[in-house]
Residue, then its C-alpha position, 0 to 999 in steps of 0.5 A: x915784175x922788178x918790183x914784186x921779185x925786190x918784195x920777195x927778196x925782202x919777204x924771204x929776209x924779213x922771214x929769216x928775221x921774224x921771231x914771233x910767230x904770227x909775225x912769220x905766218x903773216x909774212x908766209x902768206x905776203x910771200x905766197x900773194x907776192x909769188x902769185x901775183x909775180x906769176x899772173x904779171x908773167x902770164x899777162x905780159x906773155x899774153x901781150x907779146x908772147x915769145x912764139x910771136x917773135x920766135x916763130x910768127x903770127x900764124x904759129x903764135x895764134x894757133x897755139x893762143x886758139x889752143x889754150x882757149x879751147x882748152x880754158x874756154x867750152x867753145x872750140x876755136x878752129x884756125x884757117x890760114x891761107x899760103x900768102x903767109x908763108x912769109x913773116x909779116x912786119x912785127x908791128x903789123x904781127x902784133x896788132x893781127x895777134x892782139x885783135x884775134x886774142x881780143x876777139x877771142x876774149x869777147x867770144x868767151x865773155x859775151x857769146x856763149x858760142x860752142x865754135x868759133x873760126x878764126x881766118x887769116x889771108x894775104x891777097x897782095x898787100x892786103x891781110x885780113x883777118x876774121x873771127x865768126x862764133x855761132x853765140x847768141x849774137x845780138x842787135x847792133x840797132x841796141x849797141x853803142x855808136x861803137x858797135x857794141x865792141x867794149x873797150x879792147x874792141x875800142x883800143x883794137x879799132x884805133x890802133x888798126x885804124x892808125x895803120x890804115x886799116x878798117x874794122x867791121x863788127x856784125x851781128x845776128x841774134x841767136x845766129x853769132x857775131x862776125x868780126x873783121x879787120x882789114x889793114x892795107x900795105x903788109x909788106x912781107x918782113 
């Protein structure tokens, strides 16, 4: 984003500048490619850690990211929670719930073709799982790679949750949806 702005800055001066016609056209729309991609590297780098995680929690976080898919995605998302998250959680434990679920998300809308999906979160003791459920067209684990069929966020997700003593589950029926889940042990209240 440093860098996309300083370009700007030199656009805007190389503007001021330019005498000849094409040469300022030219450099107008460099000026509008560079403010668009500034735009979608804010967006990407709010997707990663936006600022109601931080400000207000995972659960708030990940209702309002299931609403913004509703409304980019044709498949609803409903969200479910549980009491045993009134508390927060640890930030480094929020993220990786809120990554998962956004991952997760992503694949419903790339690969399912779902007209649903339930996103669940809960706390039981010092354990918290969460799981995502689409009623896509699902398919045949048999026919996917010894990664489970999940690509390669699904991957990174499972190593940093396996990282955290956590576990992954994958499973998935043909023409009846795909369940994901993750389970991460030791969520102390934070």
């Amino acid at each position: 984003a440093q860098a996309l702005t300083s370009i700007l800055v030199r656009l805007r001066l190389l503007e001021r500048t330019a005498g000849d016609a094409e040469v300022l056209n030219n450099v107008e729309e460099l000026r509008e490619l560079t403010l668009g991609a500034l735009d979608s590297v804010r967006r990407m780098a709010m997707d990663l850690r936006p600022a109601a995680l931080d400000d207000l929690g995972l659960v708030p976080a990940l209702q309002a990211y299931a609403e913004r898919f509703s409304e980019t995605w044709p498949t609803k998302v409903i969200v479910r929670v549980t009491d045993g998250l009134r508390r927060r959680l640890p930030p480094d434990v929020e993220l990786v719930l809120y990554r998962v679920g956004q991952e997760a998300l992503t694949n419903v809308a790339k690969h399912s073709a779902a007209s649903l999906a339930r996103v669940s979160l809960s706390r039981r003791r010092n354990e918290v799982t969460l799981g995502i459920e689409d009623n896509g067209v699902g398919f045949e684990p048999a026919d996917k790679t010894q990664s489970n069929g999940t690509g390669l966020g699904l991957f990174i997700v499972r190593e940093a949750v396996e990282g955290m003593g956590g576990k992954v589950s994958v499973s998935s029926v043909v023409d009846k949806g795909t369940s994901f889940s993750l389970l991460l042990p030791k969520a102390r209240h934070g």
